[in-house]
VOGU-3710 file (C-alpha; in Angstrom, 3 decimals, decimal comma):
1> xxxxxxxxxx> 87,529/76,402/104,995  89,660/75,842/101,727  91,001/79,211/101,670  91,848/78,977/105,398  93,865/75,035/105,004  95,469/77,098/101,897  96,428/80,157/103,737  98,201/78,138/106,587  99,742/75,436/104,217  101,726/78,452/102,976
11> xxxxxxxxxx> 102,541/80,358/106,365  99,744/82,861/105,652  97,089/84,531/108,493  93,527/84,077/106,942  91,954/87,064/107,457  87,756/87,894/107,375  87,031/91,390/106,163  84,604/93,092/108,171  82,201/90,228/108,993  82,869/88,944/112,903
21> xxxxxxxxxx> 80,307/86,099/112,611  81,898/84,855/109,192  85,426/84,922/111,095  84,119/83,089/113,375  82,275/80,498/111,528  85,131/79,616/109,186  87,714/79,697/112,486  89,676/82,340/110,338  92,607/84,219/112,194  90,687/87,405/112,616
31> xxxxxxxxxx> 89,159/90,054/110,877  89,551/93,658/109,712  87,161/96,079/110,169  86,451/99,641/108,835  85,174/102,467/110,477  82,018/101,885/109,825  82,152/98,187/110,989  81,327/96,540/114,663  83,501/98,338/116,960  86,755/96,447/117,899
41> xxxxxxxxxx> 85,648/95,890/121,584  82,608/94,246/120,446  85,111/92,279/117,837  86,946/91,385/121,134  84,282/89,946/123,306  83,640/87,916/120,070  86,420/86,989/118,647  88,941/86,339/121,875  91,745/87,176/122,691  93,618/84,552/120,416
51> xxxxxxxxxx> 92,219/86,012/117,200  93,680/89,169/115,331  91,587/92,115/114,799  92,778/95,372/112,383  90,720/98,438/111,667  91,159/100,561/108,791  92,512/104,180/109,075  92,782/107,437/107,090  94,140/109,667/109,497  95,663/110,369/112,533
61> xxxxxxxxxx> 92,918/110,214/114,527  91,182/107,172/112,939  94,464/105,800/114,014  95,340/106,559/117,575  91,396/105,491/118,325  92,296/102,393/117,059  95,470/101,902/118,822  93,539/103,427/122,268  90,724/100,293/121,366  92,788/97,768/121,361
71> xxxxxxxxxx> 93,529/96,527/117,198  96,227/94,368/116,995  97,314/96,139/113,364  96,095/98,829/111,759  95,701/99,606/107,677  97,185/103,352/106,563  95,398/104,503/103,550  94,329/104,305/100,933  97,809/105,896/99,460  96,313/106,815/96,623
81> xxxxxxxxxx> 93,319/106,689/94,898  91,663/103,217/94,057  88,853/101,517/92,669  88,052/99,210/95,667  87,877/102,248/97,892  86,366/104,779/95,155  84,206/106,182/98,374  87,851/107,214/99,822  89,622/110,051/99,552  93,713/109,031/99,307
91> xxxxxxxxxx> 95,781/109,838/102,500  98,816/110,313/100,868  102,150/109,281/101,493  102,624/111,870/104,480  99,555/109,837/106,466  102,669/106,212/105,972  105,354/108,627/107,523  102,932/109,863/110,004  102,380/106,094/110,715  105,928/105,225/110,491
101> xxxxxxxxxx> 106,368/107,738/113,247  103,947/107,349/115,217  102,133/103,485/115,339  102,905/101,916/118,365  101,414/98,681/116,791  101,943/96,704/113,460  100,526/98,115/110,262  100,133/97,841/106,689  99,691/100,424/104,120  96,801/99,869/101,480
111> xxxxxxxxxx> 95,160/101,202/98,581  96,291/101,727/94,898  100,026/101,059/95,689  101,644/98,926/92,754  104,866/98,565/91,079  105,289/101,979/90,145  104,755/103,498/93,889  105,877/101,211/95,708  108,979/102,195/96,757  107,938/105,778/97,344
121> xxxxxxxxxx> 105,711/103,875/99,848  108,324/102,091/100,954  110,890/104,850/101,401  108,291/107,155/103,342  108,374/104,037/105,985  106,259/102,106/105,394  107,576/97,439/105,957  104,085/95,846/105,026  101,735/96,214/102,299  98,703/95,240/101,390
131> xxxxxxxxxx> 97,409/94,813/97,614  94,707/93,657/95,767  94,629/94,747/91,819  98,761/95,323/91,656  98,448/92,024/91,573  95,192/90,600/90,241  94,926/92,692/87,364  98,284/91,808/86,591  99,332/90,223/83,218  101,794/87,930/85,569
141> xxxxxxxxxx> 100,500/88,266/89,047  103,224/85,873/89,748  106,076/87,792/88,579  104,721/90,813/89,859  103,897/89,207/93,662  107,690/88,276/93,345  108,556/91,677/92,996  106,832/92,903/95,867  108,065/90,497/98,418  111,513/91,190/96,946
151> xxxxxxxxxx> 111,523/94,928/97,296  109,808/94,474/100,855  112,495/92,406/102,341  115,374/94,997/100,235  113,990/97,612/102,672  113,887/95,216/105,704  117,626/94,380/105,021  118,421/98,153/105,330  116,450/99,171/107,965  118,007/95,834/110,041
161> xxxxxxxxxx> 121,666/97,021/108,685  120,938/100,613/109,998  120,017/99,460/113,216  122,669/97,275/113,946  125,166/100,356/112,411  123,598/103,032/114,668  123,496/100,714/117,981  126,985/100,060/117,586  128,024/104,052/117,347  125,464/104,114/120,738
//
């Protein structure tokens, strides 16, 4: 419950990973789910229609199933190789521009990206991330959670500018 009153004192979704019942029982936002989890229209009849629910993806196909089942987001990765996904093989950046291209629904990549990749992550398309040791492994998590949210809204800046430059040549 703490996490979840901390989450939304700061503007923040509160998330479950892969447990449905735990989502529910601490009234979180939603849940993401891997491919091995419940499946999402099980999630659904569960969780509502109010709640969020994301699967995981490492491919195309993982991806358009979960589009065709109804996730609200998706995760694309992991980008590279990471220790809390060592079971995974790394998509690769060409799996973000095939998402960038392709997702018809929000989504985040995931998985080893830091402050040395991230703007390769960034400039193959990707606007969201999601990271776990970048930052708590880091010697000033702060700092280095400051640097990510500043790079991220950089590339929002220029992908807003571009817009607004190529729907006025339209």
């Amino acid at each position: 419950q703490k996490l979840r009153q901390l989450c939304h004192h700061y503007g923040a979704l509160f998330i479950m990973n892969d447990r449905v019942d735990l989502a529910l029982a601490v009234d979180a936002d939603g849940v993401h789910l891997g491919q091995q989890d419940v499946p999402i229209a099980l999630a659904r009849q569960l969780l509502g229609t109010q709640r969020l629910i994301g699967r995981s993806t490492t491919n195309a196909d993982e991806m358009q199933r979960a589009i065709t089942e109804g996730a609200d987001y998706i995760g694309v990765g992991p980008v590279y190789e990471t220790p809390t996904k060592a079971d995974k093989q790394a998509a690769g950046v060409d799996y973000v521009k095939y998402a960038a291209d392709h997702a018809s629904i929000p989504w985040f990549a995931i998985g080893g990206i830091d402050t040395k990749n991230l703007n390769e992550v960034l400039n193959a398309g990707a606007q969201r991330v999601a990271v776990v040791r970048a930052i708590m492994q880091a010697e000033q998590p702060t700092l280095v959670t400051q640097y990510f949210i500043s790079q991220l809204a950089r590339v929002q800046t220029i992908r807003r500018l571009e817009a607004s430059v190529s729907q006025s040549h339209v």
